[in-house]
C-alpha positions in Angstrom: 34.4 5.8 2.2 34.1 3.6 5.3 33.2 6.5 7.5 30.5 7.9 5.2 28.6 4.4 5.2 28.9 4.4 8.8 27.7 9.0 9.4 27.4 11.2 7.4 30.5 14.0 7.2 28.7 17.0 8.7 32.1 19.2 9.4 35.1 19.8 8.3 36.8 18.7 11.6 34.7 15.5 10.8 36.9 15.3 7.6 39.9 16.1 8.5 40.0 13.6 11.3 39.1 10.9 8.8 42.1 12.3 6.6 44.4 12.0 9.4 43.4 8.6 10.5 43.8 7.3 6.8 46.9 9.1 5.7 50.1 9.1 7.5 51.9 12.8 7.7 55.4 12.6 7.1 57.7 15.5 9.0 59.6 15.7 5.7 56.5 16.5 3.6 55.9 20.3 3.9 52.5 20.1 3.3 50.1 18.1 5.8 47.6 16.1 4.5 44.4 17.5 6.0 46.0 20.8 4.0 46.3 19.3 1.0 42.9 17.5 1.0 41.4 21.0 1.5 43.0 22.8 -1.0 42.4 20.3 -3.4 38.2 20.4 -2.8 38.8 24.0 -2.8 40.4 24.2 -6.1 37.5 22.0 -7.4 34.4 23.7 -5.7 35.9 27.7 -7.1 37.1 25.6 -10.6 40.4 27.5 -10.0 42.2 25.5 -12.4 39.8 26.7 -15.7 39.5 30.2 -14.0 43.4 30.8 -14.4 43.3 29.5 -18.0 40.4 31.9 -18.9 41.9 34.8 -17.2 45.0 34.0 -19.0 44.1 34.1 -22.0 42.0 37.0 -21.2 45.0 38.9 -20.3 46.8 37.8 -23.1 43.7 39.5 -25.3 44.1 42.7 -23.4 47.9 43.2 -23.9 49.2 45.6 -25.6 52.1 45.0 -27.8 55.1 45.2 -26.1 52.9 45.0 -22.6 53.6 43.0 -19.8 52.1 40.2 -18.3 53.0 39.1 -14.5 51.8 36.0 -12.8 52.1 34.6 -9.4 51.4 31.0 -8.6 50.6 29.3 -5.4 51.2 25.8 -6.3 52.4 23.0 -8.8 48.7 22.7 -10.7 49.1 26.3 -11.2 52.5 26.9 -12.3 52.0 23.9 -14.7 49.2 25.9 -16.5 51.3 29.4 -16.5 54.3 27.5 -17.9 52.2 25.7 -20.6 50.4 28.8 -21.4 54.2 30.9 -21.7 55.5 28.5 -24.1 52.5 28.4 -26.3 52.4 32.6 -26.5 56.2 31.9 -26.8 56.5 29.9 -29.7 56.1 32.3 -32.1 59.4 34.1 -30.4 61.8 31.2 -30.5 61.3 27.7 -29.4 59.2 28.0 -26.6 61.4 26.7 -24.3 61.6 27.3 -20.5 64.7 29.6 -21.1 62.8 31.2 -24.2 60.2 32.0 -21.8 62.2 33.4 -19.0 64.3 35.6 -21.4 61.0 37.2 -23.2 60.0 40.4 -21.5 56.6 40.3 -22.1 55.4 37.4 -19.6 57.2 36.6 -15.9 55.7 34.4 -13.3 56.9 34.0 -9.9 56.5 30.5 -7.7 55.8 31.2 -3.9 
């Protein structure tokens, strides 16, 4: 906030020096905190959060019974989502539970 009263941020190298200077990076972290600041203004700029719930349940309206549905998720926000979205479709099929979900051939993810 300091640096924005003083310039304007103009670039991103701008930023992520500010980030840096502010936030310490810790070697056992795995992900730096120039990275994380980022992704997180990407995630808000593309809405990529509401985008995977939509396209969830899109999917989920264009499955066929006894059709498959596969997801891959990037990151914690994500794979928060996709869980909460398996147990809901799951619920009907048992208890909803992460076990429930895993076991149900209709829907997989995968964390990378």
């Amino acid at each position: 906030n300091e640096a924005r009263r003083v310039k304007r941020i103009q670039t991103t190298e701008e930023l992520a020096n500010i980030v840096s200077s502010v936030k310490i990076y810790s070697q056992r972290k795995s992900i730096h905190p120039v990275t994380q600041t980022f992704q997180a203004i990407r995630i808000f700029v593309n809405d990529e959060l509401k985008q995977l719930s939509e396209g969830l349940l899109a999917a989920e309206r264009l499955l066929k019974p006894g059709g498959r549905l596969a997801v891959i998720v990037f990151h914690s926000l994500e794979e928060k989502i996709v869980k909460n979205f398996f147990r809901f479709c799951c619920a009907g099929s048992g208890s909803g539970s992460l076990s429930d979900i895993q076991s149900n051939p209709s829907f997989h993810y995968l964390s990378l």
